[in-house]
PASERO-532459 format. One record per residue (C-alpha): residue in one letter; x, y, z; residue number from 0. Coordinates in steps of 0.2 Angstrom, whole numbers, plus 5000, padded with zeros to 4 digits. Example, Ala and Ser with C-alpha at 12.3 -4.5 7.8 and 13.67 -1.06 7.14 Angstrom:
// residues 2
NODE  rest  c1  c2  c3  nr
NODE  a  5062  4978  5039  0
NODE  s  5068  4995  5036  1
//
This chain:
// residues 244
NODE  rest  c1  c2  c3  nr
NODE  x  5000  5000  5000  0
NODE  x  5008  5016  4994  1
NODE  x  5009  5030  5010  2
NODE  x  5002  5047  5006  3
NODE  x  5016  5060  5005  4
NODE  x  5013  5070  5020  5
NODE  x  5015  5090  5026  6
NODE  x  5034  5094  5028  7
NODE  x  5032  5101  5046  8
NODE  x  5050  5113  5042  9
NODE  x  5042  5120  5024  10
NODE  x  5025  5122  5023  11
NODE  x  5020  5137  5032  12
NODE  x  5036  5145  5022  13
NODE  x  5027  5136  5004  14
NODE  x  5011  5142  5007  15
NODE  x  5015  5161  5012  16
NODE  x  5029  5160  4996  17
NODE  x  5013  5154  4984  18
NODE  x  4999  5167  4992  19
NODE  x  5014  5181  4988  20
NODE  x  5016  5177  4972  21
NODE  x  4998  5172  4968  22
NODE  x  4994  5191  4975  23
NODE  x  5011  5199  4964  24
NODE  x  5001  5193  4949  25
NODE  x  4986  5198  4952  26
NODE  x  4990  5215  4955  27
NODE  x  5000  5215  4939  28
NODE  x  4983  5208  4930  29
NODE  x  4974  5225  4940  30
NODE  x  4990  5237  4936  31
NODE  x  4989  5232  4920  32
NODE  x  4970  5232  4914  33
NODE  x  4970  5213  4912  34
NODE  x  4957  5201  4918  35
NODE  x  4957  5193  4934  36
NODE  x  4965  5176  4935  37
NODE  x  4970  5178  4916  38
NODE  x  4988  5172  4920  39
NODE  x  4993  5155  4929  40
NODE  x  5007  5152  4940  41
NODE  x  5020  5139  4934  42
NODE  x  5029  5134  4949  43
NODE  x  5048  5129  4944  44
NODE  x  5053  5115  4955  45
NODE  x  5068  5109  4946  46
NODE  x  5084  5107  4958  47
NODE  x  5069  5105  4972  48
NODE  x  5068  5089  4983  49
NODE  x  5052  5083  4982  50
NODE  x  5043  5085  4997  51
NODE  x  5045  5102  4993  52
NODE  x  5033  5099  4979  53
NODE  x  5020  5089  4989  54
NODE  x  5020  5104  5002  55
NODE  x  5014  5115  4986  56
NODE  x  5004  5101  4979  57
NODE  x  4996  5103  4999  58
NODE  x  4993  5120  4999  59
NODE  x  4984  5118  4982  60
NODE  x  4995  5121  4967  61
NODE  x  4996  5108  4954  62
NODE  x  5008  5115  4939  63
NODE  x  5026  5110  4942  64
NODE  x  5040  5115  4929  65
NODE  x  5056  5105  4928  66
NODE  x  5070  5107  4916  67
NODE  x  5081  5091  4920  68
NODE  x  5074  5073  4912  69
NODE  x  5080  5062  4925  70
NODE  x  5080  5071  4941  71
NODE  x  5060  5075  4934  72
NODE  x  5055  5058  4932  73
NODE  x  5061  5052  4948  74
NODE  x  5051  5065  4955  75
NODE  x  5035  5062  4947  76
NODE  x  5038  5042  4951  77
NODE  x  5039  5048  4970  78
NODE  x  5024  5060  4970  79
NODE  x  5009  5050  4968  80
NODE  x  4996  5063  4964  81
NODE  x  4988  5061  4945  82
NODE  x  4980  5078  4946  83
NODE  x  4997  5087  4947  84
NODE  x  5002  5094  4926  85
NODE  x  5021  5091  4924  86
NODE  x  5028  5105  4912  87
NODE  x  5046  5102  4905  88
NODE  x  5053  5117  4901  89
NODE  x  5072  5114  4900  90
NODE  x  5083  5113  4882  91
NODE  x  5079  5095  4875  92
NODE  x  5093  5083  4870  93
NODE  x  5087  5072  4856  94
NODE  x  5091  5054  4869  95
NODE  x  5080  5063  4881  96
NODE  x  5065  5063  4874  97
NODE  x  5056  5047  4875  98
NODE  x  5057  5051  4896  99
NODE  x  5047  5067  4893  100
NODE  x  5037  5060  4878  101
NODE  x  5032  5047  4892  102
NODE  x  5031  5058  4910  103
NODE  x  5025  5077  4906  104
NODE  x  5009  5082  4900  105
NODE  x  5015  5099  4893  106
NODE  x  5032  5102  4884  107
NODE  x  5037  5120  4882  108
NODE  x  5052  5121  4875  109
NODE  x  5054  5113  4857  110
NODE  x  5064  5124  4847  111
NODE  x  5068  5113  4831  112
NODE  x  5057  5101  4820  113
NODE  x  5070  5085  4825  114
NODE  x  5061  5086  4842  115
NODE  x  5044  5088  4840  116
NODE  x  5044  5075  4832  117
NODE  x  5054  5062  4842  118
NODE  x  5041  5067  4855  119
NODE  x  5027  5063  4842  120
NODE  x  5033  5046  4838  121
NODE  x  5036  5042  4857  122
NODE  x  5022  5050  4866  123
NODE  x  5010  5034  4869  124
NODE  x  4996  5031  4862  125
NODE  x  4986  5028  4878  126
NODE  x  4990  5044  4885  127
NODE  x  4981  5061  4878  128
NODE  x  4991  5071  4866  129
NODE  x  5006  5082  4872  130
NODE  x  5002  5099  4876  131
NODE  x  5019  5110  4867  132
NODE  x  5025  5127  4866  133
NODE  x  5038  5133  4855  134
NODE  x  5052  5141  4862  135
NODE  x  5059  5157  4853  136
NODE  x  5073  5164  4856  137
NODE  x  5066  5183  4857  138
NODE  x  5082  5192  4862  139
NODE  x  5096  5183  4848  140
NODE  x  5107  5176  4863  141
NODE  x  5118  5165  4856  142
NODE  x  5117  5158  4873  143
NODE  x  5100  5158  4875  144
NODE  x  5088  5141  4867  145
NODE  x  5075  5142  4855  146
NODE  x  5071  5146  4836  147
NODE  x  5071  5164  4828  148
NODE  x  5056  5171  4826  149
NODE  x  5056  5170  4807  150
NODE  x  5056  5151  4812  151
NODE  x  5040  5152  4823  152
NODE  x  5029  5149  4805  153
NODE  x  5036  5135  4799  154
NODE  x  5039  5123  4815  155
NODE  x  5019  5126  4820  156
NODE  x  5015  5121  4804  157
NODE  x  5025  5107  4809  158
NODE  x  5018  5104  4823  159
NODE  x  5002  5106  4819  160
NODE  x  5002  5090  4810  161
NODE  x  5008  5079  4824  162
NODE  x  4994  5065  4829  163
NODE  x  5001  5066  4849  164
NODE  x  5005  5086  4849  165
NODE  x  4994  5100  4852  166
NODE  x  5002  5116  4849  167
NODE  x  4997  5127  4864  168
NODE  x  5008  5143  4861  169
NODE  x  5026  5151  4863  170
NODE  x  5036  5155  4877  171
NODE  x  5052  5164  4880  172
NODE  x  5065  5169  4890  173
NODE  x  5072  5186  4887  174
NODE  x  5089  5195  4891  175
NODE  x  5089  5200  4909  176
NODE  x  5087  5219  4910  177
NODE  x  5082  5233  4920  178
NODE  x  5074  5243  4909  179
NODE  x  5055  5241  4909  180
NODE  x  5051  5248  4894  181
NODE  x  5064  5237  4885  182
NODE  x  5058  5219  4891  183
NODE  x  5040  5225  4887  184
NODE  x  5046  5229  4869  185
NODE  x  5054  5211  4868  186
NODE  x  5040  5203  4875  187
NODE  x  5028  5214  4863  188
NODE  x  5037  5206  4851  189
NODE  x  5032  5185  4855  190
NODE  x  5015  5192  4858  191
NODE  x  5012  5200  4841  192
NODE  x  5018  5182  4835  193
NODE  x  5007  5173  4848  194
NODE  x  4991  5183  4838  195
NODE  x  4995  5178  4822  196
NODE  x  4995  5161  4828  197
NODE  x  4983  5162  4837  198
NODE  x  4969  5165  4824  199
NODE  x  4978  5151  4812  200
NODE  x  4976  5140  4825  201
NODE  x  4962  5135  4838  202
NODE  x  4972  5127  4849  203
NODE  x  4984  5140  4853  204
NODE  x  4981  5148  4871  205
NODE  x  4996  5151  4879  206
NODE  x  5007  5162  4882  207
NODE  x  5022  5158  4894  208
NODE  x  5034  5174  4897  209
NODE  x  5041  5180  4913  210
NODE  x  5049  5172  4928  211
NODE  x  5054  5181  4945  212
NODE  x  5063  5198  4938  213
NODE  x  5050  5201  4925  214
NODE  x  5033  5196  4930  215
NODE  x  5026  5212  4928  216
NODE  x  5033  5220  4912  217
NODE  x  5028  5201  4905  218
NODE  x  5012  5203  4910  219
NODE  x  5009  5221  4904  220
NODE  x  5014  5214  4887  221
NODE  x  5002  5199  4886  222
NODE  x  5008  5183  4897  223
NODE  x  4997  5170  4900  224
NODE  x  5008  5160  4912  225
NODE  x  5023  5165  4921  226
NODE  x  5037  5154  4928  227
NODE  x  5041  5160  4945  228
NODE  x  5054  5146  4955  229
NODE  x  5066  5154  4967  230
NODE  x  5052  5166  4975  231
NODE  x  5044  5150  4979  232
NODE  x  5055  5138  4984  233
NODE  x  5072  5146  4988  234
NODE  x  5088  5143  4980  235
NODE  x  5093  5130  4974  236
NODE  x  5100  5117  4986  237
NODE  x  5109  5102  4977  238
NODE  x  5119  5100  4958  239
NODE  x  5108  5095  4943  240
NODE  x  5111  5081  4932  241
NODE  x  5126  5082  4919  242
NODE  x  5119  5084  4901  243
//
């Protein structure tokens, strides 16, 4: 008989209040910037995080997680036994890698090429719904940074949109840090020009994933549907990663 995971007495008061902050940062982001109430969902980054830290969310009533490294993920997801919690993968994608997320998350956000999407088509199984994706685009030119140009955005939905076991949900992005409001506003204006243009070529498009901790606000100003907010939530990060 599996044993529910249970309240972490050292984190949960500290998980709670950290979601309820940044439940109320975005909401008064939505107000600031005339956008409706509860029009952007919180995408809470777990990855590096143990995962009691994740069932002390899942507790105090969250249920999107975002990881970014394969097998630290999926022994995660193996260990938490809820089937109500939506697993996003949001990290670059080795072509090895994919069969694991194809097979564990429910959303992908972070396909960048055609070679991906469609390994993850071919592996996703048939007995679970499609794969939620979202191409990543690479907004600022960072050599650096992942994801496609957006004069590749076209072409790979297209792709994309002809894979039996992906839906194509949206874009997301992760621009170059930066103080100036006005700039990360323009550069987020940008995706979300691209995400209306797709938007009315295809009805399964809906979301819009831009900003994390520094930028919720300007993102959110400019059109976000989800932001990715980590760190806020769950503190810094407390052990290496996986090698790639």
């Amino acid at each position: 008989m599996t044993k529910t995971p249970q309240l972490s007495d050292n984190y949960m008061v500290t998980i709670a209040e950290r979601l309820n902050s940044a439940y109320a940062r975005i909401a008064q982001a939505e107000k600031n910037h005339q956008k409706p109430a509860k029009s952007v969902s919180l995408l809470a980054v777990s990855k590096t995080k143990p995962a009691q830290l994740i069932i002390d969310a899942y507790h105090a009533g969250h249920r999107k997680f975002g990881e970014s490294y394969v097998q630290e993920a999926v022994e995660k997801i193996q260990q938490i036994p809820f089937n109500d919690i939506e697993w996003h993968f949001i990290g670059p994608i080795q072509s090895n890698k994919t069969k694991a997320i194809a097979e564990h998350f429910s959303w992908v956000q972070s396909i960048e090429r055609p070679k991906i999407a469609e390994r993850l088509n071919q592996q996703r199984p048939t007995n679970l719904p499609p794969l939620n994706v979202l191409i990543q685009v690479n907004i600022s030119g960072e050599q650096s940074k992942s994801g496609c140009n957006l004069a590749d955005v076209a072409a790979l939905s297209a792709h994309i949109s002809q894979s039996k076991q992906l839906v194509l949900r949206g874009l997301m992005a992760i621009p170059a840090p930066s103080d100036d409001q006005a700039q990360l506003i323009a550069s987020f204006s940008q995706l979300k020009t691209c995400f209306d243009t797709l938007k009315a070529q295809y009805p399964s498009i809906d979301t819009l994933s831009m900003g994390m901790s520094a930028d919720v606000e300007a993102a959110i100003a400019a059109g976000s549907t989800m932001v990715r907010i980590g760190t806020d939530i769950f503190g810094a990060r407390e052990y290496p990663v996986e090698q790639h």
